[in-house]
ZADO-1210 file (C-alpha; in nm, 4 decimals, padded with zeros to 6 digits):
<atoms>
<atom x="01.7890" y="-00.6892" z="01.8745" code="UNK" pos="1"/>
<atom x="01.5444" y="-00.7836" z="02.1409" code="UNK" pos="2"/>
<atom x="01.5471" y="-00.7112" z="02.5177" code="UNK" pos="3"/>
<atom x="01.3627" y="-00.8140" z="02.7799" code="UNK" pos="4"/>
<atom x="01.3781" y="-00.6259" z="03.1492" code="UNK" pos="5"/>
<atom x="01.1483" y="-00.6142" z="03.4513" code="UNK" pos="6"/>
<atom x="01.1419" y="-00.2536" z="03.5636" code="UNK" pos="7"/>
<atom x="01.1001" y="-00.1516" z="03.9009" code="UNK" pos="8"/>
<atom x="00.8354" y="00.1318" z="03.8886" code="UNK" pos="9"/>
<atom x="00.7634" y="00.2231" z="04.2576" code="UNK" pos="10"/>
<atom x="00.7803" y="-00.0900" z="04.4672" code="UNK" pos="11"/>
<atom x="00.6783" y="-00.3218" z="04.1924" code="UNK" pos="12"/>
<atom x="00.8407" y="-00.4176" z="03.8658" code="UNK" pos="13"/>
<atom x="00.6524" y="-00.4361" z="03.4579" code="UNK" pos="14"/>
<atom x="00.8040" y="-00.6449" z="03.1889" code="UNK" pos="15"/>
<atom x="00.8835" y="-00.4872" z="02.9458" code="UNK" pos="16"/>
<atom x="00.9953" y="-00.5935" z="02.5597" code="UNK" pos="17"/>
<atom x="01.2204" y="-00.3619" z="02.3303" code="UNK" pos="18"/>
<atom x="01.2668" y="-00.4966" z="01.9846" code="UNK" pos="19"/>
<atom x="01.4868" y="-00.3126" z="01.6623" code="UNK" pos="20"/>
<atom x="01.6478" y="00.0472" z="01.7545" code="UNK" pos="21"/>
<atom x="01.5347" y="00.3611" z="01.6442" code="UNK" pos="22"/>
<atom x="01.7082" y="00.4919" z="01.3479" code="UNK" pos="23"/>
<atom x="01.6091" y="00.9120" z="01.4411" code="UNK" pos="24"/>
<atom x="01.2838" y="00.7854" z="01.4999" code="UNK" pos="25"/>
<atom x="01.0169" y="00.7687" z="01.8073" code="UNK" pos="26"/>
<atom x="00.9650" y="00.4616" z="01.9714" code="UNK" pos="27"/>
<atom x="00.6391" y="00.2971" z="01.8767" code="UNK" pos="28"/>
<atom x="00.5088" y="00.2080" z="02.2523" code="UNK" pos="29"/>
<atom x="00.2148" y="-00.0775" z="02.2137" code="UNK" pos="30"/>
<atom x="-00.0192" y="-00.0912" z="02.4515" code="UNK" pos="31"/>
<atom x="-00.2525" y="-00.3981" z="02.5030" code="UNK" pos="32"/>
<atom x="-00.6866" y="-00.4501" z="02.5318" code="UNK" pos="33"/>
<atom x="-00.8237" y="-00.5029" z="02.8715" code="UNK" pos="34"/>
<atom x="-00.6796" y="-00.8144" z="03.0475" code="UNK" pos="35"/>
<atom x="-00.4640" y="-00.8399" z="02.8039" code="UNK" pos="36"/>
<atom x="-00.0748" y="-00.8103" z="02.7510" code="UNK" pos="37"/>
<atom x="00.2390" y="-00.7622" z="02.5297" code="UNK" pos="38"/>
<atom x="00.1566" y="-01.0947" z="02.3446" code="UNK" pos="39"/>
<atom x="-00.1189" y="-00.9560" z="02.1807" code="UNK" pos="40"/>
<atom x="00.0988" y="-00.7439" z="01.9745" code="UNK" pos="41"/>
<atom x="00.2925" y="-01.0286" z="01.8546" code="UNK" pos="42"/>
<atom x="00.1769" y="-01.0443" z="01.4776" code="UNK" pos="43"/>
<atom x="00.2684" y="-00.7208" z="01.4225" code="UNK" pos="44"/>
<atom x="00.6257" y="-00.6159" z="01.6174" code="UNK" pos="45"/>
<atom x="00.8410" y="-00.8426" z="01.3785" code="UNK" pos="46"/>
<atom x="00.7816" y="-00.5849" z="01.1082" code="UNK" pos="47"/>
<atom x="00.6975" y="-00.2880" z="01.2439" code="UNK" pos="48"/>
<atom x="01.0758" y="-00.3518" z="01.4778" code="UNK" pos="49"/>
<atom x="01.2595" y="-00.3053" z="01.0962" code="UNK" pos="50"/>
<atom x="01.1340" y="00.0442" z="01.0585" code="UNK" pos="51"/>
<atom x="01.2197" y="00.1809" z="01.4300" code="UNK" pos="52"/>
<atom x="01.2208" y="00.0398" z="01.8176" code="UNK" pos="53"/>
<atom x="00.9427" y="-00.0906" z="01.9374" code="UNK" pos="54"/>
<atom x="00.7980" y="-00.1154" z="02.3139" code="UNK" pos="55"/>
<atom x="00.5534" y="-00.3805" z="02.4265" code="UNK" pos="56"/>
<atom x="00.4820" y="-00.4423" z="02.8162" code="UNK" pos="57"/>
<atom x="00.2640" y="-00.5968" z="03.0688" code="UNK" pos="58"/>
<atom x="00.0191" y="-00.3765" z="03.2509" code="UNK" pos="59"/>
<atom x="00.0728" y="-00.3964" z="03.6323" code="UNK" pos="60"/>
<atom x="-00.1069" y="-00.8128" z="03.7487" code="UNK" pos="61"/>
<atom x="-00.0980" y="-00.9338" z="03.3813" code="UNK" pos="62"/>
<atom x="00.1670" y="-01.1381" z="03.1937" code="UNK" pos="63"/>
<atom x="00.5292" y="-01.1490" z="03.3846" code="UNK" pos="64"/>
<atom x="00.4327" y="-00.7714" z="03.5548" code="UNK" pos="65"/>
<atom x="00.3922" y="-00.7696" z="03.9383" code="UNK" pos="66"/>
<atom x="00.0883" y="-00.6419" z="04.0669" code="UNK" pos="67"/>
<atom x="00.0635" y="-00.2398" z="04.1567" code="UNK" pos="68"/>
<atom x="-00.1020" y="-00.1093" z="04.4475" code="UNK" pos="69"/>
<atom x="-00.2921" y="00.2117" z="04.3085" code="UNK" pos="70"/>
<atom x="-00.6360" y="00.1719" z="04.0759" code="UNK" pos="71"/>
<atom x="-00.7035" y="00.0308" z="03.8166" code="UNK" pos="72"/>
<atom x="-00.7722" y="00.3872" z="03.6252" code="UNK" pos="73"/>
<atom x="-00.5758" y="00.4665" z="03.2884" code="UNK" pos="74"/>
<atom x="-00.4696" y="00.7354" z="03.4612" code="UNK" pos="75"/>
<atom x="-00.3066" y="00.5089" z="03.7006" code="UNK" pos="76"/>
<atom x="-00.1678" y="00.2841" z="03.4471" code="UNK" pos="77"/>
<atom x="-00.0754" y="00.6068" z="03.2526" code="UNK" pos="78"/>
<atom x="00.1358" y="00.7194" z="03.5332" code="UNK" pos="79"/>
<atom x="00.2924" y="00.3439" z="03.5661" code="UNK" pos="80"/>
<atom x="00.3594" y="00.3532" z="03.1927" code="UNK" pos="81"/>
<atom x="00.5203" y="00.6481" z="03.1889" code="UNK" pos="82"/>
<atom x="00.7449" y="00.5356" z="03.5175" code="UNK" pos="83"/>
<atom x="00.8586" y="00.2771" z="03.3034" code="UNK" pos="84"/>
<atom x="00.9487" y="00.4370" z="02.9485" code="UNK" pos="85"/>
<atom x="01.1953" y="00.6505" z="03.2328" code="UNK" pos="86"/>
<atom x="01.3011" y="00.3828" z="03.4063" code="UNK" pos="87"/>
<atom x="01.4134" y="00.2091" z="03.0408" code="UNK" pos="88"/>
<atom x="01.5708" y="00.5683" z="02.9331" code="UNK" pos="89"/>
<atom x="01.3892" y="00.5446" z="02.6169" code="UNK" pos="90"/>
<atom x="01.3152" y="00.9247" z="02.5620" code="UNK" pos="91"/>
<atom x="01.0343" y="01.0944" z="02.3693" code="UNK" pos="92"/>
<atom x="00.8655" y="01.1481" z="02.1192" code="UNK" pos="93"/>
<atom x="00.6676" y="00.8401" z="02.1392" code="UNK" pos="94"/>
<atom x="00.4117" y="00.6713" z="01.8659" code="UNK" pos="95"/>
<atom x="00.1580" y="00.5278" z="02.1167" code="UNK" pos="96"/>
<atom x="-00.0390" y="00.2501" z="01.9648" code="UNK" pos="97"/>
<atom x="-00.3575" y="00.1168" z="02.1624" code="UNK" pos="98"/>
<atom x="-00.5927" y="-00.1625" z="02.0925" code="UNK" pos="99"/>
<atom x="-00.9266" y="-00.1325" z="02.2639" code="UNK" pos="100"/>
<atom x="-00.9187" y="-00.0448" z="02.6400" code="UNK" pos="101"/>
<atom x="-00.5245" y="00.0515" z="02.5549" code="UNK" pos="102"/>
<atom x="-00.6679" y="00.2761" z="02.3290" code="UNK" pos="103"/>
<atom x="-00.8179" y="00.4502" z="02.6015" code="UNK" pos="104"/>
<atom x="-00.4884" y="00.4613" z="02.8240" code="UNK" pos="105"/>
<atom x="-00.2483" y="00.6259" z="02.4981" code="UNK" pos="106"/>
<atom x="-00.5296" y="00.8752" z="02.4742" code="UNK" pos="107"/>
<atom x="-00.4979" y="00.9617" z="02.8449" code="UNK" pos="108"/>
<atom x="-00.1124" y="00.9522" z="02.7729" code="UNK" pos="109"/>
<atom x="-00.1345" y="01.2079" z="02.4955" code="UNK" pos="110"/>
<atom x="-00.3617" y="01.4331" z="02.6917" code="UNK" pos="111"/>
<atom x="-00.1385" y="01.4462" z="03.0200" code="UNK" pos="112"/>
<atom x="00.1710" y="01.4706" z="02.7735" code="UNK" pos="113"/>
<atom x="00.1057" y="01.5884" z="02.4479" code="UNK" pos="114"/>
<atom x="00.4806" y="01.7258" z="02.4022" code="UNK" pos="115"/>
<atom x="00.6180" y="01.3190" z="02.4300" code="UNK" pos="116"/>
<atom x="00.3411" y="01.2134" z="02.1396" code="UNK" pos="117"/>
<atom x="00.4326" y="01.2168" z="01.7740" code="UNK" pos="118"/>
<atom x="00.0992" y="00.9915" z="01.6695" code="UNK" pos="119"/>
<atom x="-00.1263" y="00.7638" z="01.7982" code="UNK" pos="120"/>
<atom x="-00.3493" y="00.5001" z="01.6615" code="UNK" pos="121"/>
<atom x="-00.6225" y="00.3723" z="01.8056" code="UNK" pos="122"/>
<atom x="-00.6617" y="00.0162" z="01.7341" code="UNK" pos="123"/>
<atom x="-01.0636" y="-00.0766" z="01.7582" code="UNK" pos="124"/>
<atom x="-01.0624" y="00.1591" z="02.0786" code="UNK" pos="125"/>
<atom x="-01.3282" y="00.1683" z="02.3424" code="UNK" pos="126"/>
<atom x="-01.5677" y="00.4808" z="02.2729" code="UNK" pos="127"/>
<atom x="-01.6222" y="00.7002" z="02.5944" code="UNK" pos="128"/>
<atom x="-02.0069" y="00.6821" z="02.5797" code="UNK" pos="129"/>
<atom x="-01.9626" y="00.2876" z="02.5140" code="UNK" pos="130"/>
<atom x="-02.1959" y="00.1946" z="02.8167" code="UNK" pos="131"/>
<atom x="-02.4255" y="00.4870" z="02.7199" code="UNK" pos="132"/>
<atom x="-02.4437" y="00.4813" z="02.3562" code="UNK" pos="133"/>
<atom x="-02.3748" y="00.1371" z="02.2290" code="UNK" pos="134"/>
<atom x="-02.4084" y="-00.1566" z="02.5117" code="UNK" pos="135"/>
<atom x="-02.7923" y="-00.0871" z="02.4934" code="UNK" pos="136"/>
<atom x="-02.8457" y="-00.1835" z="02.1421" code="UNK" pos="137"/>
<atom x="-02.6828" y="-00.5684" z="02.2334" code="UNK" pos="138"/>
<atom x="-02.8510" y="-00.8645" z="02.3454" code="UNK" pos="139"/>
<atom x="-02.8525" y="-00.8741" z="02.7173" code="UNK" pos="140"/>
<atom x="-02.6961" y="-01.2218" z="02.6835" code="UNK" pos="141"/>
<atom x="-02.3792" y="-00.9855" z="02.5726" code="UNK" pos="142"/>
<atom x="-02.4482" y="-00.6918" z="02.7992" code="UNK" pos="143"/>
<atom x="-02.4515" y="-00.9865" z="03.0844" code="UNK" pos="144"/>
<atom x="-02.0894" y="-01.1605" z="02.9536" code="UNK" pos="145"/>
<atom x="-01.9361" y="-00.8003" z="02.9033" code="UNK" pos="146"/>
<atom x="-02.0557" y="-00.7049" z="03.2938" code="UNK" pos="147"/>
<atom x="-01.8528" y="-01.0902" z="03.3888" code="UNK" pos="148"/>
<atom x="-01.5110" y="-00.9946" z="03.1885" code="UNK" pos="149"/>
<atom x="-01.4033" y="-00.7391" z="03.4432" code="UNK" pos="150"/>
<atom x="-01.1993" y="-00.9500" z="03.6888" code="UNK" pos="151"/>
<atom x="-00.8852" y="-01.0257" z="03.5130" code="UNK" pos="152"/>
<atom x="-00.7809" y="-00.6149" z="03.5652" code="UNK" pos="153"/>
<atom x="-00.9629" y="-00.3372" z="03.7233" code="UNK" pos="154"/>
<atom x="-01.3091" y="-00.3849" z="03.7939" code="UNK" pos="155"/>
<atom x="-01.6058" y="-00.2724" z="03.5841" code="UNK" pos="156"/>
<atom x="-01.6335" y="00.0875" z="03.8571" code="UNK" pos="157"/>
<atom x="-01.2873" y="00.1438" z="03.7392" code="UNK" pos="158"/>
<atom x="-01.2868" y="00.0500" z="03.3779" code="UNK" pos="159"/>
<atom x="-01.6015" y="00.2975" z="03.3424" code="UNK" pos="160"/>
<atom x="-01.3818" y="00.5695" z="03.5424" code="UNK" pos="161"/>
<atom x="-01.1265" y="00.5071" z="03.2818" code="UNK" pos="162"/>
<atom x="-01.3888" y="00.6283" z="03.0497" code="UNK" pos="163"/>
<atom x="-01.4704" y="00.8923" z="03.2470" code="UNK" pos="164"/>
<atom x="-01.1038" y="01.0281" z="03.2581" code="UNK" pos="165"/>
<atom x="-01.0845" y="01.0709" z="02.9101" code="UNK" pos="166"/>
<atom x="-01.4354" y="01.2650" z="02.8882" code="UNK" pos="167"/>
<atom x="-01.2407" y="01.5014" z="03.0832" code="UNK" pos="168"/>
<atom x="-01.0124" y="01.6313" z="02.8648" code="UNK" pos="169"/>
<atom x="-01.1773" y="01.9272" z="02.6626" code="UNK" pos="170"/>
<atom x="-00.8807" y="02.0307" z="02.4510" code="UNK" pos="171"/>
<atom x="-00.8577" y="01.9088" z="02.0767" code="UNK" pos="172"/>
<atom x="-00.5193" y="01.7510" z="02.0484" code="UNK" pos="173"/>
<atom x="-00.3001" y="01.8355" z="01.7587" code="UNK" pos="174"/>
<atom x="-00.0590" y="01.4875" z="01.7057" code="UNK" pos="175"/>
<atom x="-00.1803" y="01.2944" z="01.4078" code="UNK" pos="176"/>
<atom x="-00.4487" y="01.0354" z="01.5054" code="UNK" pos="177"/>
<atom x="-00.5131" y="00.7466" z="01.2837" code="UNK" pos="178"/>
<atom x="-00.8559" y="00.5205" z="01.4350" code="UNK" pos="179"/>
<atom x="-00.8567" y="00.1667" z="01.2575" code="UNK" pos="180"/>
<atom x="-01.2059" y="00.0607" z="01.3183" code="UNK" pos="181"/>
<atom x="-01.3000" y="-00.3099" z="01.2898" code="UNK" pos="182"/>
<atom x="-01.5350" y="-00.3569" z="01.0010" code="UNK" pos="183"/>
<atom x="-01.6519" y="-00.7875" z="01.1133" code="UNK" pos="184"/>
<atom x="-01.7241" y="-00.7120" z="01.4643" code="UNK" pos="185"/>
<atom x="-01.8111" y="-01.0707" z="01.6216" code="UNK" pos="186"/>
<atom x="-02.1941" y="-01.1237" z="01.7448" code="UNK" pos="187"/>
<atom x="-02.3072" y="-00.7487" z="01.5723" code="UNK" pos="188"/>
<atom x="-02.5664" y="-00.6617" z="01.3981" code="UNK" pos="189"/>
<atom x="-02.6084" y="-00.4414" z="01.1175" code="UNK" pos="190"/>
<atom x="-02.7059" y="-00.2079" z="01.2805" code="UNK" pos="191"/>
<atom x="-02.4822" y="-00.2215" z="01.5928" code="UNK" pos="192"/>
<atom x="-02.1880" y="-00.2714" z="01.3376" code="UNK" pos="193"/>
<atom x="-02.3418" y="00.0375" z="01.1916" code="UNK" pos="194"/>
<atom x="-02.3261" y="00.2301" z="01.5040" code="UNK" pos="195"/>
<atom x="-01.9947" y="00.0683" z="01.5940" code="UNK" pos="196"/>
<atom x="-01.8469" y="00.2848" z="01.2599" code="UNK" pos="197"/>
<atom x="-02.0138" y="00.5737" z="01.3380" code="UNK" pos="198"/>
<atom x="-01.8589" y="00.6079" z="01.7209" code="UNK" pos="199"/>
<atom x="-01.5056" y="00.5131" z="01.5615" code="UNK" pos="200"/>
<atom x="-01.5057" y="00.7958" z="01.3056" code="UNK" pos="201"/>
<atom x="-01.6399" y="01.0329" z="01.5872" code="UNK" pos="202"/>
<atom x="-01.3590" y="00.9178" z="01.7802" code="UNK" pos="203"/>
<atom x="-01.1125" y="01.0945" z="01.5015" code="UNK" pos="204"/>
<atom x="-01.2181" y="01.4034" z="01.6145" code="UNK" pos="205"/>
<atom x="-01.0133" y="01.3844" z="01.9404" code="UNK" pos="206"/>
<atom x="-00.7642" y="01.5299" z="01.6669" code="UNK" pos="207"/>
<atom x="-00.7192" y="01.8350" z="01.4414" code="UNK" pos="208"/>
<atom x="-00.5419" y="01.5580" z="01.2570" code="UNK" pos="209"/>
<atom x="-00.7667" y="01.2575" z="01.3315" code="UNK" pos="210"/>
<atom x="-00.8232" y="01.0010" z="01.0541" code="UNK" pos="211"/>
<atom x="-01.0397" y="00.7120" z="01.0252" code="UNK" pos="212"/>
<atom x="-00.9547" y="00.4095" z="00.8570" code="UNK" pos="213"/>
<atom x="-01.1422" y="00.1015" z="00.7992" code="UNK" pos="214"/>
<atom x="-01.0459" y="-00.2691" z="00.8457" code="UNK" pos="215"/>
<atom x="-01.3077" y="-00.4272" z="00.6625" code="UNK" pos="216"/>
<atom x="-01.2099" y="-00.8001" z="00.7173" code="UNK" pos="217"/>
<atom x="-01.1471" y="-00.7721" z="01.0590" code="UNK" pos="218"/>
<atom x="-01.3086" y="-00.8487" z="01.4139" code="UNK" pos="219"/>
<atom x="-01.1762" y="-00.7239" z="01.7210" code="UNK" pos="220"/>
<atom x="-00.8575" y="-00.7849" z="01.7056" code="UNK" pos="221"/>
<atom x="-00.7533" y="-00.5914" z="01.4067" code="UNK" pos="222"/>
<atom x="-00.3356" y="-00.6703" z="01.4923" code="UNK" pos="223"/>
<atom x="-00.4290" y="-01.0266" z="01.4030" code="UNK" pos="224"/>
<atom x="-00.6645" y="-01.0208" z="01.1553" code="UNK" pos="225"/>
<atom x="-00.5040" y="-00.7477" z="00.9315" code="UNK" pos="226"/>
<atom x="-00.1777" y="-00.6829" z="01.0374" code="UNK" pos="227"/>
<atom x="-00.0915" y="-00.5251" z="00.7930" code="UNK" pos="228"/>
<atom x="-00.3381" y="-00.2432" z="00.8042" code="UNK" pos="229"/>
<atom x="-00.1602" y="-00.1697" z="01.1778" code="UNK" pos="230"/>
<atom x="00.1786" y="-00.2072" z="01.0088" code="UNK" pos="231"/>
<atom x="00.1297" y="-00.0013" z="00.7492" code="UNK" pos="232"/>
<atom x="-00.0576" y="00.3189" z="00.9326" code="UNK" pos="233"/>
<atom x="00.2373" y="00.2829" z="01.2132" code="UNK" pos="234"/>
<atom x="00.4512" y="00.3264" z="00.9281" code="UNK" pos="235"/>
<atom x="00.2819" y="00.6133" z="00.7873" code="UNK" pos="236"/>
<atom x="00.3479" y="00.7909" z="01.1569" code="UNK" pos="237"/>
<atom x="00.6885" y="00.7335" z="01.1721" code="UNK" pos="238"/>
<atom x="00.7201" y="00.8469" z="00.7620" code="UNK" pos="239"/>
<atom x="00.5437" y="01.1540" z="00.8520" code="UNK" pos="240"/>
<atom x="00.7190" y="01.2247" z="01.1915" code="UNK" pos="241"/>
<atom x="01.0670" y="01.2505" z="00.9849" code="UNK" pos="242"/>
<atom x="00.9148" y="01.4556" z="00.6962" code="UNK" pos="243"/>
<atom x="00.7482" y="01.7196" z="00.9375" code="UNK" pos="244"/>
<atom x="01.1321" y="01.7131" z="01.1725" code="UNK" pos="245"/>
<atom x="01.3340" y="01.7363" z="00.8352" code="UNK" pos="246"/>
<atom x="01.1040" y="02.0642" z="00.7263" code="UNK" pos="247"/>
<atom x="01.1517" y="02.2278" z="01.0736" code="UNK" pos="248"/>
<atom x="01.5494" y="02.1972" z="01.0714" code="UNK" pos="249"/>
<atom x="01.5683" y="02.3339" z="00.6931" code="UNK" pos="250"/>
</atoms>
């Protein structure tokens, strides 16, 4: 069963994209890279939609969303996203699944609202101390081209506040966290890959329950190059969400 809505969430309306019902289980809420939207989930939500409801959406000015007047900031978008989940009536707990800049936002989202969060997994997400740590140790032919991207959403100011945001939080959270970490990354070195595996794992440790697991074969976009890794540790979530609920009522 698939529906499709545009939600008004203050004086502007997200599309939004509900697919399979929830059988007792949290919705998995997907949320998209930087620039992009709900379509980049599409090799995955056909199968992940026969285990339990799935949410995919368009971030305020991309896809079929209208454009929102506040920042660019995950917080921002965190607030928008959560607008619309209410606006839907789908209630909590959620699995929140982000791939790279989303991974950022569902972190925010987990922070601000860690009672709504039964898991999240970070698809290839963007590491705090990215600018910092790892865009030094690229050419400056890709330091140049990853300065140009930042005009299809927020600017580059309010991407690296994004960052920011999350640095913020000091409190370990205690949901499961799975981080898929993209073993091929395109245009990397050994060594950057190297260092690219290294920030991923440390990015576990935003849990008590963190996890890292490697996609070996896969560039950036993990959901399309493995999709079944993604299907398969959303599935673990939802698996582990019903044994932990089934122990608490016995």
């Amino acid at each position: 069963m698939t529906k499709e809505a545009l939600v008004p969430v203050n004086d502007f309306k997200l599309y939004a994209k509900r697919i399979g019902k929830k059988n007792g289980k949290p919705t998995v809420v997907m949320d998209a890279g930087y620039g992009d939207y709900s379509k980049a989930w599409n090799p995955v939500i056909g199968e992940l939609s026969v285990i339990s409801e799935v949410l995919v959406y368009d971030r305020a000015g991309l896809g079929k969303s209208g454009k929102s007047p506040n920042r660019r900031t995950s917080r921002e978008m965190v607030r928008e996203l959560k607008e619309l989940l209410c606006g839907l009536n789908i209630k909590p707990p959620y699995i929140l699944v982000g791939h790279s800049f989303g991974g950022v936002n569902v972190s925010v989202y987990a922070h601000e609202y860690p009672e709504e969060v039964a898991g999240l997994v970070l698809v290839d997400s963007t590491p705090v101390d990215y600018r910092e740590r790892f865009l030094p140790t690229m050419p400056s032919d890709f330091q140049k081209a990853y300065h140009r991207q930042f005009v299809r959403e927020g600017n580059y100011d309010e991407f690296m506040e994004s960052l920011g945001q999350l640095k913020e939080y000091r409190e370990t959270l205690s949901m499961p966290v799975i981080v898929l970490s993209a073993g091929k990354k395109d245009h990397y070195s050994e060594v950057s890959q190297n260092l690219w595996n290294d920030m991923q794992r440390e990015l576990a440790l935003i849990s008590s329950r963190g996890e890292y697991v490697p996609a070996k074969n896969s560039a950036h976009y993990i959901q399309r190059d493995e999709p079944n890794v993604v299907i398969r540790v959303v599935a673990r979530l939802l698996e582990l969400y019903q044994v932990e609920t089934t122990k608490e009522h016995h």
